[in-house]
N, C-alpha and C positions, 0 to 999 in steps of 0.2 A: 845264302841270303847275304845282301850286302849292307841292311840298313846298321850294322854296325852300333844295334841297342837305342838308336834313337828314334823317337816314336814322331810315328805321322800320320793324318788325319785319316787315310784309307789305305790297310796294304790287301792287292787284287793277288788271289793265288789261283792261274789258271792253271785246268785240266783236261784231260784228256778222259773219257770213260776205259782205260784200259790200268791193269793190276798197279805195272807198274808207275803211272803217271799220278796216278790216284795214293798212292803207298808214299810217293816225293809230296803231294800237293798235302796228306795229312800231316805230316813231319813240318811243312812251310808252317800250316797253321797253329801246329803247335807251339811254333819258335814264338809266331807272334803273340795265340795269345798268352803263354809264359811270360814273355818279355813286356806284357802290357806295350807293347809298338804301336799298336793304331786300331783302327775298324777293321775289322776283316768282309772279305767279301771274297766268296769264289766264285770264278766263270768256268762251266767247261764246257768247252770244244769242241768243235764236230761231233756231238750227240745225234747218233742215228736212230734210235727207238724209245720206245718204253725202257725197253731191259736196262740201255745206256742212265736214260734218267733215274732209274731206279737203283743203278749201281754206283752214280755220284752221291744221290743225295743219303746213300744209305752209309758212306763214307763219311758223310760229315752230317751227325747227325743236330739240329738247332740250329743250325746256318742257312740262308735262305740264298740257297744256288743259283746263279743266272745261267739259264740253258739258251747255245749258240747251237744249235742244229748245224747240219753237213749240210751243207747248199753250194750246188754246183755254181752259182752267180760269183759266189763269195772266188773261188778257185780262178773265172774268168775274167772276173776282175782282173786279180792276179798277174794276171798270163800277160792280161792288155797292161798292164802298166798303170791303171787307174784305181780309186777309191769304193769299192762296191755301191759307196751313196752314190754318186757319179752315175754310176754304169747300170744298178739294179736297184732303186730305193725302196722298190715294194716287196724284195726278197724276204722271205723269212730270216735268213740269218743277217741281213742289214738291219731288218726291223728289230733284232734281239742284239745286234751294238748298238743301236740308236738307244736301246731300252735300256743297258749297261750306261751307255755314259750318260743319260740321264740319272740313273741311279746315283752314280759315281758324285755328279755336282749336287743331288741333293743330299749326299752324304759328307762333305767338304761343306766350312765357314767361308760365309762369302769374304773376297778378298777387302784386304782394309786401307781403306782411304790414307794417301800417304800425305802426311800436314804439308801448309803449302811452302813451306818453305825448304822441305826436303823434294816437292817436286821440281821445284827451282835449280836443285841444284844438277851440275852434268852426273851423266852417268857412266859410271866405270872408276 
């Protein structure tokens, strides 16, 4: 982990439904929520089944998991060089990023209006 103790508004711990991906992403959550760092939220990954969904969320038990199914669109995106929204909007597994980062902005304070004389000035 890199946040180096200081806390921010969302930290995403993706995973994987496999031992060892799952075994890394509980230790991530720990750190964070030890370290009071932020909102936690976990994604996992190419979820293929029941058993897959059933072996995240049994991993993190109270935390309200966002599942990204294995979807071949997702991969051909990929391949083409493009954004799965681009390429496949109505994929299951675009529909469940679209549904991620919707979550993600309604869990982040909206950004604050910078006074006008700080936007005045140059930046850098």
């Amino acid at each position: 982990m890199r946040l180096e103790g200081l806390p921010v508004d969302v930290v995403v711990v993706v995973v994987e439904p496999t031992a060892k991906s799952l075994e890394v992403g509980r230790r991530a959550a720990d750190l964070v929520r030890e370290g009071s760092l932020g909102r936690l939220m976990v994604t996992a990954n190419r979820v293929r089944d029941e058993d897959d969904v059933a072996r995240v969320t049994a991993a993190f038990p109270g935390v309200d998991v966002v599942i990204v199914p294995e979807d071949a669109a997702i991969v051909d995106a990929e391949r083409q060089g493009a954004a799965p929204l681009d390429v496949a909007p109505h994929a299951p597994g675009t529909r469940a990023l679209v549904g991620l980062a919707e979550r993600l902005l309604a869990m982040t304070p909206p950004a604050l209006e910078l006074p006008a004389w700080r936007r005045a000035l140059p930046l850098g």
